[in-house]
N, CA, C and O atoms as a CHARMM CRD file, in Angstrom:
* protein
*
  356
    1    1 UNK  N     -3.30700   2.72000 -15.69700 PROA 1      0.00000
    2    1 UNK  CA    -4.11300   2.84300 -14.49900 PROA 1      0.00000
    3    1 UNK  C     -3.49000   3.90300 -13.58600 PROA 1      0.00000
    4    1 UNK  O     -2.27000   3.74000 -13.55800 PROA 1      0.00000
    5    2 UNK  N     -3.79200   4.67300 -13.02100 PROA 2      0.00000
    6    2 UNK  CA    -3.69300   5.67500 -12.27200 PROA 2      0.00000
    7    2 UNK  C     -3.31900   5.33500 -10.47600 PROA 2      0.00000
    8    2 UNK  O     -4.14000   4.86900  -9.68600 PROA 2      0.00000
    9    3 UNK  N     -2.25100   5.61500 -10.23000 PROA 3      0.00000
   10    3 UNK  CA    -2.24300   5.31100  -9.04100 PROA 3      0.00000
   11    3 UNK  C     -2.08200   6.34600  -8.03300 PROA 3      0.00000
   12    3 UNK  O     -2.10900   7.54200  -8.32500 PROA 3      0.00000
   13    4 UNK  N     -1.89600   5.86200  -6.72200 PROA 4      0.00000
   14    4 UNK  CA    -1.34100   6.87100  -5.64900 PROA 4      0.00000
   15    4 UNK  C     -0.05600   6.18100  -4.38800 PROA 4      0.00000
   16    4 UNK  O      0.01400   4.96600  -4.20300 PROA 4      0.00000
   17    5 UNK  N      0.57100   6.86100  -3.87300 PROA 5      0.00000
   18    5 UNK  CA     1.56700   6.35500  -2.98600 PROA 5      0.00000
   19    5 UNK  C      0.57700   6.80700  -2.03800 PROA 5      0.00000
   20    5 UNK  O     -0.09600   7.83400  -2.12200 PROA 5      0.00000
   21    6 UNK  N      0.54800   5.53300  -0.70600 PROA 6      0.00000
   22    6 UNK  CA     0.12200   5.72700   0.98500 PROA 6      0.00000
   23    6 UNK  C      1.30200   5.62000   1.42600 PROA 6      0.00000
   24    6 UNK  O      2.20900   5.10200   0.77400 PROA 6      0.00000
   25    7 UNK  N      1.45400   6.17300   2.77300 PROA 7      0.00000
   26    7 UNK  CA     2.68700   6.36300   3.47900 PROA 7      0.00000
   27    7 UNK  C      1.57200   5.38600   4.78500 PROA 7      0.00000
   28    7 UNK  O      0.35900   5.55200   4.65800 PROA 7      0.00000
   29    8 UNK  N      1.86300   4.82900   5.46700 PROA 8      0.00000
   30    8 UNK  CA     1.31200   4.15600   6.83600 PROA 8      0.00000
   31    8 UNK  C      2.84300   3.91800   7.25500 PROA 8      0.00000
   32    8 UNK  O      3.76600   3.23300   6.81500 PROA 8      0.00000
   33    9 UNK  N      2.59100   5.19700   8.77100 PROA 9      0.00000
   34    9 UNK  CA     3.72200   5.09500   9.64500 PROA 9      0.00000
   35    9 UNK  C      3.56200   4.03200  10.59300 PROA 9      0.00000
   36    9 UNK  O      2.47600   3.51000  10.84400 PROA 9      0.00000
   37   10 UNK  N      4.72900   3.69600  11.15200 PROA 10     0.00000
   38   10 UNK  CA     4.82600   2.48000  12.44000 PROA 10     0.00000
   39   10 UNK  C      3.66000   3.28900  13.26500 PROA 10     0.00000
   40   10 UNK  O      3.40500   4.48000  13.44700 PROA 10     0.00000
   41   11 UNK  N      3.05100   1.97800  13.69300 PROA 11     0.00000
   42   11 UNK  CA     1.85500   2.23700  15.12400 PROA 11     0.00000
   43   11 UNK  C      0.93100   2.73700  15.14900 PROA 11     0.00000
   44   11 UNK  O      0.17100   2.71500  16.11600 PROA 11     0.00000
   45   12 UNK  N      0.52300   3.94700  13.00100 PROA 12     0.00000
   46   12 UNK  CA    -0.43800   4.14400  13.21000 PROA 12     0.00000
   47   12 UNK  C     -1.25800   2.83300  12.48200 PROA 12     0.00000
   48   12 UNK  O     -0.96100   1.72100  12.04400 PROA 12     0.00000
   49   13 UNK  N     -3.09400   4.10200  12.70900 PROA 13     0.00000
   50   13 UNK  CA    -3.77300   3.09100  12.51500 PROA 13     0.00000
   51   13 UNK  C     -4.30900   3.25900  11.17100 PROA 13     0.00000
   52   13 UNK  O     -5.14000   2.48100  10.70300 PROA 13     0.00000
   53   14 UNK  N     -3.84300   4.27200  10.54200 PROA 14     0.00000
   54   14 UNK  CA    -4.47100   5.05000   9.07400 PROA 14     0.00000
   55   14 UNK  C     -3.45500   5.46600   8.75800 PROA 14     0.00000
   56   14 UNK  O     -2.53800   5.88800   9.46300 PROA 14     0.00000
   57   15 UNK  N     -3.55200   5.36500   7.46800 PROA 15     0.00000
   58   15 UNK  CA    -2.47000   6.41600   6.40000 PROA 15     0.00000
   59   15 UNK  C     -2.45600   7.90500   6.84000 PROA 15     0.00000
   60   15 UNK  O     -3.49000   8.56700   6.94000 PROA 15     0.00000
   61   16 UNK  N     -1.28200   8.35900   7.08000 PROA 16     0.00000
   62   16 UNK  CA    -1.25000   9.58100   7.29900 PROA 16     0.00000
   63   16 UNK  C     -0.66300  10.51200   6.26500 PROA 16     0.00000
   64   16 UNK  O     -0.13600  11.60500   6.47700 PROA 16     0.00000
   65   17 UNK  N     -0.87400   9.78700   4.90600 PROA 17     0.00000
   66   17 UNK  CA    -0.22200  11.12100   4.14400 PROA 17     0.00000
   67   17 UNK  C     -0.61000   9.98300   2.60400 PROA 17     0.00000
   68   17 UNK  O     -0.36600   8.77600   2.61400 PROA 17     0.00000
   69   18 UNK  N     -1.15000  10.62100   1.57400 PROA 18     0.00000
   70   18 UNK  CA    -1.01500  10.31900   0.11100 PROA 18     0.00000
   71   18 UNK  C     -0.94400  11.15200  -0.42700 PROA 18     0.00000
   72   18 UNK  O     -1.50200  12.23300  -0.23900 PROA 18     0.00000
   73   19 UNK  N      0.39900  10.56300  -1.94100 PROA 19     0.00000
   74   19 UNK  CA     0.67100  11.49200  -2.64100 PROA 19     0.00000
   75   19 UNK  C      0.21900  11.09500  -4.10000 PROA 19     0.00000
   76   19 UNK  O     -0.17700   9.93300  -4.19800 PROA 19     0.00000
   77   20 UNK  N      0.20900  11.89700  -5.31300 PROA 20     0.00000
   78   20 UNK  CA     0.31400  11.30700  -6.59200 PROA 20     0.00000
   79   20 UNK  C      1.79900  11.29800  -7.25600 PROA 20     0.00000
   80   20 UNK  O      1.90200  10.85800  -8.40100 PROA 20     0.00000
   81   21 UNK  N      2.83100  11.72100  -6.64400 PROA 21     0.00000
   82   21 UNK  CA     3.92600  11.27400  -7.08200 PROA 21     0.00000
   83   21 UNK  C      4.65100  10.54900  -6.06000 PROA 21     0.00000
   84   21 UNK  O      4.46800  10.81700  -4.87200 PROA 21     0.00000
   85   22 UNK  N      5.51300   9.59400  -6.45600 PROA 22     0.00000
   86   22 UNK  CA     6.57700   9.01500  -4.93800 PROA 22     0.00000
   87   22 UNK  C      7.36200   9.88400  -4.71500 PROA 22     0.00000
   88   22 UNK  O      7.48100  10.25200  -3.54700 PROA 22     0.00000
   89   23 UNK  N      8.01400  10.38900  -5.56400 PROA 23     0.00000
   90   23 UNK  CA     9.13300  11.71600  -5.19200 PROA 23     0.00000
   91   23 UNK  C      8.87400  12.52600  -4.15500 PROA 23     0.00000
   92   23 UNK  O      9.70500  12.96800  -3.36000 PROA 23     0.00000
   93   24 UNK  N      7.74600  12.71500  -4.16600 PROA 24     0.00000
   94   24 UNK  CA     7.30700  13.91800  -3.40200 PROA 24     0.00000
   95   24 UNK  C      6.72400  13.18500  -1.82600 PROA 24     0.00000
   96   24 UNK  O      6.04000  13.74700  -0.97000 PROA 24     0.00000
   97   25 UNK  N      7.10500  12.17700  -1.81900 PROA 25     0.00000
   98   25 UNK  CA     6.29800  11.40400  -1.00700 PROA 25     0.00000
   99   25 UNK  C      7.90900  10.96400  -0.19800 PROA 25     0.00000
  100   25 UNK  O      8.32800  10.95400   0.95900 PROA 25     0.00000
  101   26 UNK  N      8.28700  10.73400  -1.14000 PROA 26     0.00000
  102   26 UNK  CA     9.99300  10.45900  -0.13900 PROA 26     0.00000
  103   26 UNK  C     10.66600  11.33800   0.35500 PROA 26     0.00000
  104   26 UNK  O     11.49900  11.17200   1.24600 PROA 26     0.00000
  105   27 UNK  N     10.37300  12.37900  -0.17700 PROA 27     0.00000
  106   27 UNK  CA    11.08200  13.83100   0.04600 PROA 27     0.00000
  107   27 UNK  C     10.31300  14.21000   1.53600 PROA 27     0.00000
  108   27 UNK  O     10.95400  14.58900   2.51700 PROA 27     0.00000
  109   28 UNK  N      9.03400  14.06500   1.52700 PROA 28     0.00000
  110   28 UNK  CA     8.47400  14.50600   2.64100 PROA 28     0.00000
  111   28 UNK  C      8.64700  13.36700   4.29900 PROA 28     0.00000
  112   28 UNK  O      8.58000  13.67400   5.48900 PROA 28     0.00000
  113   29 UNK  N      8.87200  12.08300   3.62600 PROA 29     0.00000
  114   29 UNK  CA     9.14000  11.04900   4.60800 PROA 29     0.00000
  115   29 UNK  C     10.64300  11.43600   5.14500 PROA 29     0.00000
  116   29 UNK  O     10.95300  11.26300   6.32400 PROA 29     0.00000
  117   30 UNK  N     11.61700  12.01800   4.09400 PROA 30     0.00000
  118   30 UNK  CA    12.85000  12.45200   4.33100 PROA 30     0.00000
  119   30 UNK  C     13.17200  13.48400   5.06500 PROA 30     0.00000
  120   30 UNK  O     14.08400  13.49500   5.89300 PROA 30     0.00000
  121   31 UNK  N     12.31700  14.54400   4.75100 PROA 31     0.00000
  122   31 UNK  CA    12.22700  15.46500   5.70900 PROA 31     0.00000
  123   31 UNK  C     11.90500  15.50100   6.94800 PROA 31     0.00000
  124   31 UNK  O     12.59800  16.04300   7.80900 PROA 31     0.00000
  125   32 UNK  N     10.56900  14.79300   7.20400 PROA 32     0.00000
  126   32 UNK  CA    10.32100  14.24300   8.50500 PROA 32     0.00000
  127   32 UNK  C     11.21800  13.45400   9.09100 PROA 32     0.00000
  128   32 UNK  O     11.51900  13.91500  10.19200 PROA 32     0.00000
  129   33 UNK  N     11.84600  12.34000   8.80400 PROA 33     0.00000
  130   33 UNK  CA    12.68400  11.17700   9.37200 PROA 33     0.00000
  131   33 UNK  C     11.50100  10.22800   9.96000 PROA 33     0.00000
  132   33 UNK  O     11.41500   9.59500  11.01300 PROA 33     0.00000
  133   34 UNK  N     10.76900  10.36100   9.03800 PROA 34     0.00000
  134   34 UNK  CA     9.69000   8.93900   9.27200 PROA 34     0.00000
  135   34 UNK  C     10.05300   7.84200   8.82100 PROA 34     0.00000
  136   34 UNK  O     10.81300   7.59700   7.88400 PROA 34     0.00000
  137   35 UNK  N      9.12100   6.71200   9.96600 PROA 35     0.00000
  138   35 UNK  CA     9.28900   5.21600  10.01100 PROA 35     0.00000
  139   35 UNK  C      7.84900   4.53700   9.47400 PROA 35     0.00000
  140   35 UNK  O      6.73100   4.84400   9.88900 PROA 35     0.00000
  141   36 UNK  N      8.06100   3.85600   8.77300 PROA 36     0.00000
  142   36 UNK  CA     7.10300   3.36100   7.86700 PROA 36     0.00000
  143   36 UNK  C      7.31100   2.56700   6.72600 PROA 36     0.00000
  144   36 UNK  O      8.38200   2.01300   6.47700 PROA 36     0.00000
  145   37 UNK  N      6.05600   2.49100   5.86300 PROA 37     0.00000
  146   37 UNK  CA     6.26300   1.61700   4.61700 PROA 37     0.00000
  147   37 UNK  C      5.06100   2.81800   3.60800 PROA 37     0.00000
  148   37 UNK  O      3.96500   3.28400   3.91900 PROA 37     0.00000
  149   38 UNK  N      5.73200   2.94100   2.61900 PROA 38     0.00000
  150   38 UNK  CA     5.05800   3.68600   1.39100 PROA 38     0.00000
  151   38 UNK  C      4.86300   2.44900   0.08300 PROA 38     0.00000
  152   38 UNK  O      5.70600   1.78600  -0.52100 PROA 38     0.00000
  153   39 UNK  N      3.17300   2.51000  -0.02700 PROA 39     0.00000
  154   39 UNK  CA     2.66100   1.36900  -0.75000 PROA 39     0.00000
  155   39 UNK  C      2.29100   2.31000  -2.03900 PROA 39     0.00000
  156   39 UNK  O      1.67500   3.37400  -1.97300 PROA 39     0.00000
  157   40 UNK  N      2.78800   1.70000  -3.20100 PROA 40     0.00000
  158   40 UNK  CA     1.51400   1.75000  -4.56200 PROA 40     0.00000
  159   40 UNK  C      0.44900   1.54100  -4.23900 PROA 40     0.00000
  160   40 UNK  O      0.29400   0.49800  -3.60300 PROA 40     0.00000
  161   41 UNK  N     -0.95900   2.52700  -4.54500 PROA 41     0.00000
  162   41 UNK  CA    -1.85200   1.60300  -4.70000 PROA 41     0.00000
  163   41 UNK  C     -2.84200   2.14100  -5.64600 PROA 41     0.00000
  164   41 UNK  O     -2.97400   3.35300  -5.81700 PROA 41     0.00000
  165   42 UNK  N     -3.74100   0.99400  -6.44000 PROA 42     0.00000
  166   42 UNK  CA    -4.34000   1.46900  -7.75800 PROA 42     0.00000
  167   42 UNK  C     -5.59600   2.37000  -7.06300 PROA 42     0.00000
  168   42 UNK  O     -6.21700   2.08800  -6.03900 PROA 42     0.00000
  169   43 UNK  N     -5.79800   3.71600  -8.07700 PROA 43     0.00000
  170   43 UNK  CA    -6.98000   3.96600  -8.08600 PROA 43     0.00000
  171   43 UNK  C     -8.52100   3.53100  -8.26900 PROA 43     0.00000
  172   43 UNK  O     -8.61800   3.78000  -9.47100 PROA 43     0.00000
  173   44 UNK  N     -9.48000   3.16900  -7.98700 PROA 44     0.00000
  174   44 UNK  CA   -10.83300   3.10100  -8.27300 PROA 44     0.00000
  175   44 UNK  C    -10.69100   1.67300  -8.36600 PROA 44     0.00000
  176   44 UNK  O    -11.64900   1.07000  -8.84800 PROA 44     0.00000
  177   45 UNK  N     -9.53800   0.91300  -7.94700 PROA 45     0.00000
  178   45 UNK  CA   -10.03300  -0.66700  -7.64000 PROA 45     0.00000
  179   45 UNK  C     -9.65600  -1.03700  -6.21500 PROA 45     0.00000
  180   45 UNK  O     -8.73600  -0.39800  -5.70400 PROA 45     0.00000
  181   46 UNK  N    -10.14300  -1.81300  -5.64300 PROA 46     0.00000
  182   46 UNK  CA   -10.02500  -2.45400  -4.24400 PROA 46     0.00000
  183   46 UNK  C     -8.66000  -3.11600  -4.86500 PROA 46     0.00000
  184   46 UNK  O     -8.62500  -3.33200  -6.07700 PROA 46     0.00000
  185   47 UNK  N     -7.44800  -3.46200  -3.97500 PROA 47     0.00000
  186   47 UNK  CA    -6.07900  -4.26700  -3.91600 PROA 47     0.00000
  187   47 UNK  C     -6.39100  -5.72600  -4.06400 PROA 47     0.00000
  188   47 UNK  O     -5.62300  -6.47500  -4.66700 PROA 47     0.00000
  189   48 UNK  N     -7.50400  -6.13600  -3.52300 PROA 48     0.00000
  190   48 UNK  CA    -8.34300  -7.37900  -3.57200 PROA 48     0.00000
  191   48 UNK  C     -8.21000  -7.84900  -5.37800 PROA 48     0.00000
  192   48 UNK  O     -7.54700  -8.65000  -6.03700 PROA 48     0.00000
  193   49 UNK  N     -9.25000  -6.83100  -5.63000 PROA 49     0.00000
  194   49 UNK  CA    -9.89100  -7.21800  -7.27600 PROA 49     0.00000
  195   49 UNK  C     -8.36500  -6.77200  -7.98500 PROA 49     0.00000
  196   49 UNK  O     -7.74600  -7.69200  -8.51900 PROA 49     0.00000
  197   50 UNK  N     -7.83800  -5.59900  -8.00200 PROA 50     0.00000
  198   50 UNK  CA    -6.29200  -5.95700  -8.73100 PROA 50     0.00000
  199   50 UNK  C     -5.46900  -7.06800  -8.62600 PROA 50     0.00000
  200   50 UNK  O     -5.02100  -7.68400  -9.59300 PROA 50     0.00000
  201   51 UNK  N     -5.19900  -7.41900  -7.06100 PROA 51     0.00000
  202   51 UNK  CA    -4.36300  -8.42000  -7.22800 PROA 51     0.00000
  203   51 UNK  C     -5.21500  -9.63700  -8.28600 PROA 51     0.00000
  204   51 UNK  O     -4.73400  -9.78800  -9.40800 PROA 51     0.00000
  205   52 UNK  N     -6.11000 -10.24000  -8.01100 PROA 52     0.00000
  206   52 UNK  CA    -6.73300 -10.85700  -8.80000 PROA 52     0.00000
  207   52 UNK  C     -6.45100 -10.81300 -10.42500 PROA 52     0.00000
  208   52 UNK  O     -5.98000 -11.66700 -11.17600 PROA 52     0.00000
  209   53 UNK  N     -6.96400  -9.37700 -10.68400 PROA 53     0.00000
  210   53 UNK  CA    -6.45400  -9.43700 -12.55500 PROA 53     0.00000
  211   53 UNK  C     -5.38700  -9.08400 -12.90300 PROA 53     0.00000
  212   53 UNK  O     -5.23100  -8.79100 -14.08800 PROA 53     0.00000
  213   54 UNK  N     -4.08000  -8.97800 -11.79300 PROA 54     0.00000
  214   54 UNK  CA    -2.79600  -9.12100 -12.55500 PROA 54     0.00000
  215   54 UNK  C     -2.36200 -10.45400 -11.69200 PROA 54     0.00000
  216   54 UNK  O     -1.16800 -10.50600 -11.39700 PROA 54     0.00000
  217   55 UNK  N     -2.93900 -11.19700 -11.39200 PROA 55     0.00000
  218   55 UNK  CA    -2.57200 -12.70000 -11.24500 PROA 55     0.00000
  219   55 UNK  C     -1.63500 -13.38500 -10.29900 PROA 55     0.00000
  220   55 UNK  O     -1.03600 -14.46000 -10.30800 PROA 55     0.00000
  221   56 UNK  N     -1.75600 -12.04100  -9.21500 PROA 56     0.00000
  222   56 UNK  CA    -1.12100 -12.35200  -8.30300 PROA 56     0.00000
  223   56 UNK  C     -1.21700 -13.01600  -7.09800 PROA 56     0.00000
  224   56 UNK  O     -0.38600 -13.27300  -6.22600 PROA 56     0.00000
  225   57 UNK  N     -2.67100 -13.29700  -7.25100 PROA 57     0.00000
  226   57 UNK  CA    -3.46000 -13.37700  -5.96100 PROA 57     0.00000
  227   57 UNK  C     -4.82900 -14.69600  -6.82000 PROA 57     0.00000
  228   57 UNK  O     -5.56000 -14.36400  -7.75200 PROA 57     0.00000
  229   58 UNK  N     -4.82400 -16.07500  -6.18600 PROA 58     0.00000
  230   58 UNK  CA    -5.82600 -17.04000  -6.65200 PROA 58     0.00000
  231   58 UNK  C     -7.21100 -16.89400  -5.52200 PROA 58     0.00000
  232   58 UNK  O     -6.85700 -16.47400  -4.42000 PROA 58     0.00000
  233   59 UNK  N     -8.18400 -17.08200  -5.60800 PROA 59     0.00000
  234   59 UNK  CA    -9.24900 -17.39100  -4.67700 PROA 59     0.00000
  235   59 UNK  C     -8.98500 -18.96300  -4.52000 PROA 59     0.00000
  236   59 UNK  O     -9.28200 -19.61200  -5.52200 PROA 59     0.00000
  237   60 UNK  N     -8.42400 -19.76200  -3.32000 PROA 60     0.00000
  238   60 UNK  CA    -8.55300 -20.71100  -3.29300 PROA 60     0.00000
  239   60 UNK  C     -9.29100 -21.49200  -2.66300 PROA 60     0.00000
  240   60 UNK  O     -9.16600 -22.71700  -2.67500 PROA 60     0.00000
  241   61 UNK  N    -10.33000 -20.71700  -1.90700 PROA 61     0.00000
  242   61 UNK  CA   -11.76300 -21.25000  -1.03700 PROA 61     0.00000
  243   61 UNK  C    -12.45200 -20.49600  -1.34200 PROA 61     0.00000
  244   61 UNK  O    -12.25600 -19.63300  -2.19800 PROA 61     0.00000
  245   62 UNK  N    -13.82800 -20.74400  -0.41400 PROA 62     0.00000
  246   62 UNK  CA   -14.88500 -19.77500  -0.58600 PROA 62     0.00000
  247   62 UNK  C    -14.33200 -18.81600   0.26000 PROA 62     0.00000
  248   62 UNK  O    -14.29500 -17.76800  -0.38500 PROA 62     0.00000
  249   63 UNK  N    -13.78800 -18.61000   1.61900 PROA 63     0.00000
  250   63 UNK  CA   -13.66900 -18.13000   2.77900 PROA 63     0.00000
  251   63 UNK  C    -12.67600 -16.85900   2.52200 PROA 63     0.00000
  252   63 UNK  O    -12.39800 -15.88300   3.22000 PROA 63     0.00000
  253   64 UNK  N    -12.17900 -17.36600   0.97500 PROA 64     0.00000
  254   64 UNK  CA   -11.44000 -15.90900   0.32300 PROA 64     0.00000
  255   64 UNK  C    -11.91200 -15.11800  -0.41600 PROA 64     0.00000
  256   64 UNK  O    -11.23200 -14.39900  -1.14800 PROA 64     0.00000
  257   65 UNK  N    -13.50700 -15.10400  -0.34400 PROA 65     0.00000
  258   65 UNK  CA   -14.76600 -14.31000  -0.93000 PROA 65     0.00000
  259   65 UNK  C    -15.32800 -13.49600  -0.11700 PROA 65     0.00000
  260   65 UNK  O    -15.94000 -12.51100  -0.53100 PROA 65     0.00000
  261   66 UNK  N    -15.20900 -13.77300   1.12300 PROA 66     0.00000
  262   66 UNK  CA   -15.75000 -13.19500   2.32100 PROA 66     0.00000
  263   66 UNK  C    -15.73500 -11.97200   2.26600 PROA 66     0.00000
  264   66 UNK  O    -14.84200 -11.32600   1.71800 PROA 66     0.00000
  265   67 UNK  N    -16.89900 -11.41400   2.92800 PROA 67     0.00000
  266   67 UNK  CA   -16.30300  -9.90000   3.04000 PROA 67     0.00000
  267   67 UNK  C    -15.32700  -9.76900   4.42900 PROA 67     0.00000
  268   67 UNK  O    -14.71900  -8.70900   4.57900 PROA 67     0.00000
  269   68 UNK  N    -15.22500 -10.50500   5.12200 PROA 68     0.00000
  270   68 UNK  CA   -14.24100 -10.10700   6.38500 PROA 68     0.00000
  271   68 UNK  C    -12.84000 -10.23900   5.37500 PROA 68     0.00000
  272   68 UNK  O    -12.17500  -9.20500   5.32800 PROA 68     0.00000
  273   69 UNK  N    -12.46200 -11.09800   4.77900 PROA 69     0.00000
  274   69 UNK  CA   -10.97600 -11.71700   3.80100 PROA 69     0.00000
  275   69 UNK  C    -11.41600 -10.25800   3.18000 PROA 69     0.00000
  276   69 UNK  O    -10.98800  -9.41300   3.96800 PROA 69     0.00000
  277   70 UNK  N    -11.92200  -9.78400   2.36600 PROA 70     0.00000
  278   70 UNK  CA   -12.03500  -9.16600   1.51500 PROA 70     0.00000
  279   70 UNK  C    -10.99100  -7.67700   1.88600 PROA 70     0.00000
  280   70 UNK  O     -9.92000  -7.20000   1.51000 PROA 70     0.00000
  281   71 UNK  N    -12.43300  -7.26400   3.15500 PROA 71     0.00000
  282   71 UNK  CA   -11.44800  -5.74700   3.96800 PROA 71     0.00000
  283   71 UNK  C    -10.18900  -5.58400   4.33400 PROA 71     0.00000
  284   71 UNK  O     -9.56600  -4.53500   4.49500 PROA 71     0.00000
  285   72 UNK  N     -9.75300  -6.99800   4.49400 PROA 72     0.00000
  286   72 UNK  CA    -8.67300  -7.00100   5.00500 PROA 72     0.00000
  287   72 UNK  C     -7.42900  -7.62700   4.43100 PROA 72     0.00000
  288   72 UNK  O     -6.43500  -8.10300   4.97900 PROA 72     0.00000
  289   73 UNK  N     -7.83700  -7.46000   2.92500 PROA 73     0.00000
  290   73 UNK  CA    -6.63500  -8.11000   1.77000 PROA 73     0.00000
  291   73 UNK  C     -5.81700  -6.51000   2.07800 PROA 73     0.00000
  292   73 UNK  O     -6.16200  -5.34000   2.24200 PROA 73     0.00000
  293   74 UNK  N     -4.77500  -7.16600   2.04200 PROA 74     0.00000
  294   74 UNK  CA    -3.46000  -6.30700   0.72700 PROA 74     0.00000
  295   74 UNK  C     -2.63900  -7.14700   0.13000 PROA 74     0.00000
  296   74 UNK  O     -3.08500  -8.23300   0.49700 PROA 74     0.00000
  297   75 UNK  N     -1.38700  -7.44500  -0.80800 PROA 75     0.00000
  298   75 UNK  CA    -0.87100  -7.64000  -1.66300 PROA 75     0.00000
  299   75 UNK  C      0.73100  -7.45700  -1.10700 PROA 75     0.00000
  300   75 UNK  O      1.18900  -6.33700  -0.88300 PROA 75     0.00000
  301   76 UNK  N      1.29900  -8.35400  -0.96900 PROA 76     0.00000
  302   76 UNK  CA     2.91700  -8.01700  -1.24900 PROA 76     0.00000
  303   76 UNK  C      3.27700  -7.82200  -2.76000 PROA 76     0.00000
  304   76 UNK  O      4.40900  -7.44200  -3.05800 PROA 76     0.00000
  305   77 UNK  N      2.50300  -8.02900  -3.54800 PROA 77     0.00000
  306   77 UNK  CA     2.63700  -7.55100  -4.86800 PROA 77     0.00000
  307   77 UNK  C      3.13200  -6.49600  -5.03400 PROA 77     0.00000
  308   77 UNK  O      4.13600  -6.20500  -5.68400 PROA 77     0.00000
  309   78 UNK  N      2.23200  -5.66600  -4.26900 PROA 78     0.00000
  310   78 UNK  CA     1.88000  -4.16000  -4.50800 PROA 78     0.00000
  311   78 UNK  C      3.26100  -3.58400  -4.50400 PROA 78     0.00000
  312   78 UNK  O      3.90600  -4.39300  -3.83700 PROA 78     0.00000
  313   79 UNK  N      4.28300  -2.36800  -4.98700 PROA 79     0.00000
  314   79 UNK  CA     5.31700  -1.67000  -5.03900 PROA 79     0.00000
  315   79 UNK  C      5.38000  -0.83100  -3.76000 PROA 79     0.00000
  316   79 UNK  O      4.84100   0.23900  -3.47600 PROA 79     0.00000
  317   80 UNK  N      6.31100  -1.74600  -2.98100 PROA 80     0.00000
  318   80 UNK  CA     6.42300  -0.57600  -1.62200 PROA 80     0.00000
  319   80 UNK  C      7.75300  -0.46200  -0.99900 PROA 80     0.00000
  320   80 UNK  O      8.61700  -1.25000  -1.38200 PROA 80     0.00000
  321   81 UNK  N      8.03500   0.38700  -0.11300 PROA 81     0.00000
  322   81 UNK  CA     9.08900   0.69200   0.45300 PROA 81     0.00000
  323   81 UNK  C      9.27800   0.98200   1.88800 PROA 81     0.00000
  324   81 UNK  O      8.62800   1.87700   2.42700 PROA 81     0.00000
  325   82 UNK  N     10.39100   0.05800   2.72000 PROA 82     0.00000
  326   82 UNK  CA    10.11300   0.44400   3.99700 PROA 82     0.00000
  327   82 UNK  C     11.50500   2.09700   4.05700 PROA 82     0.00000
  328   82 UNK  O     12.62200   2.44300   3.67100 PROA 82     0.00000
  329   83 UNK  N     10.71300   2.39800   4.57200 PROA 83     0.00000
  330   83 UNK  CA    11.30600   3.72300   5.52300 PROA 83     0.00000
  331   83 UNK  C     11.88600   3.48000   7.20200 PROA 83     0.00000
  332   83 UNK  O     11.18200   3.10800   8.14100 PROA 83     0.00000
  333   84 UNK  N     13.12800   3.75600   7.24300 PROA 84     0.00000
  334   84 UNK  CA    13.02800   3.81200   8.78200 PROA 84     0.00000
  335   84 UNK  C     14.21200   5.15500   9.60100 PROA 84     0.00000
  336   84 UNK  O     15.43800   5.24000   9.67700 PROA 84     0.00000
  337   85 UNK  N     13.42800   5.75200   9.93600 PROA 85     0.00000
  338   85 UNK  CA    13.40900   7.79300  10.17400 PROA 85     0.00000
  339   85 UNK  C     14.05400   7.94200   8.89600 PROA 85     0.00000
  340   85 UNK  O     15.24100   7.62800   8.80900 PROA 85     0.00000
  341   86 UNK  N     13.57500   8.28000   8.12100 PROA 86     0.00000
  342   86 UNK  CA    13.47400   8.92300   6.95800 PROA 86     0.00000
  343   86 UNK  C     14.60900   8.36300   6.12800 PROA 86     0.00000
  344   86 UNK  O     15.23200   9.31100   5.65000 PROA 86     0.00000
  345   87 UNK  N     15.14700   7.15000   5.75100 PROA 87     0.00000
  346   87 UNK  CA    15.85900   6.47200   5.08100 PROA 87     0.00000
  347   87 UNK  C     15.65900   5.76400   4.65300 PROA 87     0.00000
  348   87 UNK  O     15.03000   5.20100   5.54900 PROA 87     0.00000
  349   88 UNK  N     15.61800   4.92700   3.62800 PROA 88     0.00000
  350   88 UNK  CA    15.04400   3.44500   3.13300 PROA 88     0.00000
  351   88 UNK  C     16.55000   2.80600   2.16900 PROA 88     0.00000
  352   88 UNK  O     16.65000   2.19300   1.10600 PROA 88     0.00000
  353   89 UNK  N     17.41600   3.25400   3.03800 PROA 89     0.00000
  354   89 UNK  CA    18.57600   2.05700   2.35100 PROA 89     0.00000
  355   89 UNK  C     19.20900   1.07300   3.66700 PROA 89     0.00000
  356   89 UNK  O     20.02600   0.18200   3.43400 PROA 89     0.00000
């Protein structure tokens, strides 16, 4: 499956940067000395329906069908990294 790295810095309200490699994605968070978290995330599926078919994630009501639950899933599953000014150790 094909993925991409999001970078979402502290305080904003949108991703301000995707890459198709992480390298290039840390290098640029490094350069900057940005604060943030850089997420995996799959191509051409919602984080919703992945978490679901790698079994990370159960529907355990209806109310987790919703479309409000829906928009507003993400996954600690997902492969991410916090940054803070451009360091993540």
């Amino acid at each position: 499956m094909k993925d991409v790295w999001v970078f979402n810095g502290v305080g904003g309200k949108f991703p301000s940067a995707i890459f198709d490699e992480q390298a290039d994605a840390e290098k640029w968070i490094k350069k900057n000395s940005l604060t943030g978290v850089l997420t995996r995330y799959p191509v051409g599926v919602s984080v919703y329906d992945w978490a679901i078919e790698n079994n990370h994630f159960f529907v355990g009501h209806a109310g987790q069908k919703s479309s409000d639950f829906i928009q507003k899933f993400s996954s600690a599953a997902q492969e991410h990294i916090h940054f803070e000014n451009g360091s993540s150790d």
